[in-house]
C-alpha positions in Angstrom: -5.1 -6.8 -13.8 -7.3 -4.2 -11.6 -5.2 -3.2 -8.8 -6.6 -1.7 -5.4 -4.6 1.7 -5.0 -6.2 2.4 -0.9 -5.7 5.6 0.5 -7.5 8.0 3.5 -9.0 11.5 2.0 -5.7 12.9 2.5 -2.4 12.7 3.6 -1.1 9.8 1.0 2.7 10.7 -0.4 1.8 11.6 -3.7 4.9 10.5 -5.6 4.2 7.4 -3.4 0.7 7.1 -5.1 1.6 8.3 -8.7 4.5 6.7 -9.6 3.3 3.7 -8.6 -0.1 4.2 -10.1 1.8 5.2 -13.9 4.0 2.2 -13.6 1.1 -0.5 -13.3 -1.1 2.0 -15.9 2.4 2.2 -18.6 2.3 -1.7 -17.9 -1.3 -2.1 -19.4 -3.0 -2.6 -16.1 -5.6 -0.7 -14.4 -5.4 0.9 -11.2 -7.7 2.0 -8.9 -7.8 4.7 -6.8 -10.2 3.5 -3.2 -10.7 5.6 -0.3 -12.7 5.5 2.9 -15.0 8.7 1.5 -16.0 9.2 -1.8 -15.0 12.1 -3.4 -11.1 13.6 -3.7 -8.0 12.7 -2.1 -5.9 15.3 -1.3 -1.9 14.2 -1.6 1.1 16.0 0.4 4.5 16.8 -0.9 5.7 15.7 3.1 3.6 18.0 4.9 2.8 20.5 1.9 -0.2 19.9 0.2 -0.3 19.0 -3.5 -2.4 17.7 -6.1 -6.2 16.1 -5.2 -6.9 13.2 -7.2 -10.8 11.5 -7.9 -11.8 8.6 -5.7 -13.1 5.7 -8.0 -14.3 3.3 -5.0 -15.1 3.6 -1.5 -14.2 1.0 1.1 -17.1 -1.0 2.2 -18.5 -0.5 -1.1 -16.1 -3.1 -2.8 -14.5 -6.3 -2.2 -11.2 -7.3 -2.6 -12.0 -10.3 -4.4 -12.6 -7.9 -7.4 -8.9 -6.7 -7.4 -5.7 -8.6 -8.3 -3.6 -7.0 -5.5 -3.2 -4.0 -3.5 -1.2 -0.9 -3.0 -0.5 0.9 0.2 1.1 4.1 0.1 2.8 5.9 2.5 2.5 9.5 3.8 2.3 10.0 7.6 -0.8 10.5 7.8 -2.7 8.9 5.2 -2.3 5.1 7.0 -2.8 6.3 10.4 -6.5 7.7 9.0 -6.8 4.3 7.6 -5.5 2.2 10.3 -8.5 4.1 12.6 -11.4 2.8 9.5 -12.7 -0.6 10.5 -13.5 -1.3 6.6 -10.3 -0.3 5.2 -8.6 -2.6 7.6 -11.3 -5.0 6.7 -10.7 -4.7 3.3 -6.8 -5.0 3.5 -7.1 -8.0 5.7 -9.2 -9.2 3.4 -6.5 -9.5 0.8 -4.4 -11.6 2.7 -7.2 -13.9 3.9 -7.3 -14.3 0.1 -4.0 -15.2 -0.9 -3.8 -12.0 -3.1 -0.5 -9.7 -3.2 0.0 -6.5 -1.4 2.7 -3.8 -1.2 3.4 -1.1 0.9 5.5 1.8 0.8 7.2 3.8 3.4 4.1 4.6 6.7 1.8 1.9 4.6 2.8 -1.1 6.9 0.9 0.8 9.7 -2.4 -0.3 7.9 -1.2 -3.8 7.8 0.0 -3.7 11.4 -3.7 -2.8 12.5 -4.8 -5.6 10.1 -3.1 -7.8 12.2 -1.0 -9.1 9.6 3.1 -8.6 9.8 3.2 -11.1 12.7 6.1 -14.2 11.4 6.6 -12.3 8.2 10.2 -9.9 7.4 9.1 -6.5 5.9 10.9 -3.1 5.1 9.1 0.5 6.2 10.3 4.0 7.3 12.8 3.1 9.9 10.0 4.7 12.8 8.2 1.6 11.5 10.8 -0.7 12.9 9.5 -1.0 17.0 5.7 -1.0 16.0 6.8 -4.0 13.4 8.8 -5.9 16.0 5.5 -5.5 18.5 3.3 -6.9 16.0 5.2 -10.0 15.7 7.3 -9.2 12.1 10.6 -8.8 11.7 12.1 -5.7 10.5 15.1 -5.3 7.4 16.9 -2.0 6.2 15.9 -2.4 2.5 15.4 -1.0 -0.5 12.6 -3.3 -1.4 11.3 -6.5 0.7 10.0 -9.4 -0.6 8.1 -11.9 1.4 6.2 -14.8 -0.3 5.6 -16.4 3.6 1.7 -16.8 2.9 0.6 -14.3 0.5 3.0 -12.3 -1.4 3.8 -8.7 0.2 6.3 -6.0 -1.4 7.0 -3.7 1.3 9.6 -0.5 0.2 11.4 2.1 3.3 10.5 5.5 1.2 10.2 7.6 -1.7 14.3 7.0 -2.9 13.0 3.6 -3.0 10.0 3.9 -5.6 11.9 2.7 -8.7 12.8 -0.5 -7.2 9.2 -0.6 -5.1 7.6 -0.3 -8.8 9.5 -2.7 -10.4 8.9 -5.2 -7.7 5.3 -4.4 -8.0 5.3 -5.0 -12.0 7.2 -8.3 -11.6 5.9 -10.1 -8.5 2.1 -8.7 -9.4 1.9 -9.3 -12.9 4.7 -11.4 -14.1 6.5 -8.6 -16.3 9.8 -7.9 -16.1 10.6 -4.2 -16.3 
């Protein structure tokens, strides 16, 4: 399976990108890493800065169809860049207009917010999440890990403590494998 790993040029949670990333790579799956600009994306430790990783696709140069799902990290900033690109909310509406499976981790529900696509569905985020998810028509839960098959499947995790569970759910509901 190729799985769409979208960030902005920076501000993604790293450990919210990498472990992630490793778990659906350790599986025997290939993830992608696709970002508004090509080039690097540069990852934060909170607000430090960390490691850069290479961008493989840009937004608006692929199509979703040629991914099996979608992964949304967090950071702060990193979905509010992406929530102001036209084609990366294109591109993650896109997935749900398809049917394929997303998951979102922590500040990643922003992007789907924008993408006009929480309203009637129950999803987990940062708890600052909870009042902009209520606006856009979702419901908000205090969990580890959210699963919501109401349309599309979407995994949606509250923050880094959560990334085991977020990772497994990923591996099982995406793919099929148990962990």
């Amino acid at each position: 399976m190729r799985i769409a790993f979208l960030t902005a040029p920076e501000g993604v949670e790293q450990v919210e990108l990498t472990e992630p990333w490793q778990a659906v790579k350790d599986a025997g799956h290939q993830p992608v890493l696709v970002s508004t600009k090509p080039g690097q994306v540069q990852a934060f430790h909170h607000l430090d800065k960390a490691d850069t990783f290479p961008v493989e696709a840009v937004v608006g140069e692929v199509r979703a169809e040629s991914f099996d799902g979608l992964v949304l990290p967090g950071g702060v900033a990193n979905p509010d860049f992406l929530r102001m690109d036209e084609q990366a909310v294109a591109f993650v509406r896109a997935f749900f207009d398809q049917g394929r499976p997303v998951a979102a981790i922590c500040h990643g529900p922003w992007t789907l917010i924008e993408a006009d696509v929480v309203r009637g569905r129950t999803l987990t985020s940062w708890p600052s999440l909870k009042t902009d998810i209520r606006n856009a028509g979702g419901t908000w839960v205090d969990e580890q890990v959210h699963i919501d098959r109401d349309g599309n499947l979407l995994i949606t995790s509250r923050k880094p403590d959560d990334l085991k569970a977020f990772d497994e759910a990923i591996l099982t509901e995406f793919t099929g494998q148990n962990t």
